[in-house]
C-alpha positions, 0 to 999 in steps of 0.5 A: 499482545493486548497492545497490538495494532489493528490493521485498517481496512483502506477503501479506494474510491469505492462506488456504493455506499451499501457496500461500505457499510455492508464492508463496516459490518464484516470488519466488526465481524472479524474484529477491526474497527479502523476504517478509511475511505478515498475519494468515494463516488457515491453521494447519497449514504443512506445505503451505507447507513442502512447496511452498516447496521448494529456492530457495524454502526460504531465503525460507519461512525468513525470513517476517516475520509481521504482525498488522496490514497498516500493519507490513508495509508500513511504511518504504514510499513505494511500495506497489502493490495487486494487484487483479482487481475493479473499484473504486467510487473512482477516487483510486487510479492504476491502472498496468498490471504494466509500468508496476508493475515500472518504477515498482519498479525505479525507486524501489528503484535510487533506495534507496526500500523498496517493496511489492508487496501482494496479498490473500485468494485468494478475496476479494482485498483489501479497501477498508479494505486499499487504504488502505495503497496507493499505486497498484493493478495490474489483470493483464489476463486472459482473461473466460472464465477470469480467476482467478490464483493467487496464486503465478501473480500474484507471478511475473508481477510479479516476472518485470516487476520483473526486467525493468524492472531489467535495462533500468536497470541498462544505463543509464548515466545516469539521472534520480534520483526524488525521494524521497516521504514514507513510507505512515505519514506519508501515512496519518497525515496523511490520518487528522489532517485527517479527524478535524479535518473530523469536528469541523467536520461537513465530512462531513455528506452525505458518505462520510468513506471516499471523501473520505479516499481522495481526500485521501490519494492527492492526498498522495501524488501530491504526492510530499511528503517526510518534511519536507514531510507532517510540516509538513502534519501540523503544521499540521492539529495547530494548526487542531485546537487552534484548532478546540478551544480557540478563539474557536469553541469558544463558538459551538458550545458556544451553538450545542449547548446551542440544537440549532442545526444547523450552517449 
């Protein structure tokens, strides 16, 4: 267990420096030391410098800064979206902070990196965002007042992620999990099989968005490995060049030049 890896704390174009640092200074509280940022919005960090005080000024040290989401997350098997709003779709599976902090500590003690990704202050994390998650955290507050801060929500789920550690580490034996594949891999397969349903016009009548999600999230419930997607991956490669080059290339050419529509 002393080998573990830390889950990073992933920062989304976040809108004011203070709260990063504020964010700097909880994730020293609880124990985490690895910090990302996406595209931050400020300019100015004196604010971020002068709430990322004490235990919190290594951390503030040695941000690692992103200009795009997929960097930051990138080598992860397990990313956990933060998120006050309810979603349209349902391919996500929602775990509460408990759950969230036992799955982390659970991956991280296995050697797997994960993340935990929150996102803009005021408007959260976006669809096209939850594209790199692999399951998102609803914190539970009061109606009349339900707005975190966004240090507030970093140490919560740290304060789980400590906990659900703690109670692992007095376990003398323990089921190892099965390592998944890496976010990338998942993503990249999900984005080769929604451009081969491009070309045979699967999506007509359809949202390409959500039925991406779906295949996406059934990828990652599958906890396929590297190995695993990469055959997949293969796989949609050669139906492509099929799909491309084969017996029904002539079909559609016919098909194009007639205005068919495809039945």
């Amino acid at each position: 267990m002393s080998d573990d890896l830390l889950p990073r704390v992933v920062l989304n174009r976040p809108l004011y420096g203070g709260n990063v640092g504020s964010s700097a200074r909880a994730m020293a509280n609880m124990g985490l030391v690895d910090l990302h940022v996406v595209q931050p919005q400020y300019k100015d960090e004196t604010e971020l410098r002068k709430m990322a005080v004490h235990s919190g000024a290594s951390i503030r040290e040695s941000i690692t800064r992103h200009e795009e989401l997929g960097t930051a997350v990138a080598g992860c098997t397990v990313v956990i979206a933060c998120t006050a709003r309810p979603r349209r779709w349902k391919a996500w599976e929602l775990v509460s902070p408990t759950e969230a902090g036992e799955l982390l500590a659970q991956c991280g003690a296995d050697g797997e990196q994960t993340a935990l990704l929150f996102g803009t202050e005021d408007s959260g994390l976006a669809q096209e965002d939850l594209a790199w998650a692999t399951h998102l955290c609803h914190i539970p507050t009061s109606i009349e007042a339900s707005s975190l801060n966004l240090s507030q929500a970093v140490l919560l789920l740290g304060w789980e992620w400590g906990k659900a550690r703690g109670r692992l580490r007095r376990l003398p034996h323990r089921n190892k999990r099965r390592r998944p594949a890496a976010i990338e891999q998942v993503q990249g397969a999900t984005e080769q099989a929604a451009e081969l349903l491009d070309v045979i016009d699967f999506w007509r009548g359809k949202s390409r968005e959500q039925g991406m999600a779906t295949l996406r999230q059934a990828l990652i419930r599958g906890a396929m490995s590297d190995v695993e997607v990469h055959y997949i991956r293969g796989v949609v490669n050669k139906l492509r060049w099929f799909v491309d080059n084969g017996p029904r290339l002539d079909e559609r050419q016919a098909r194009d030049e007639s205005g068919e529509q495809p039945s």
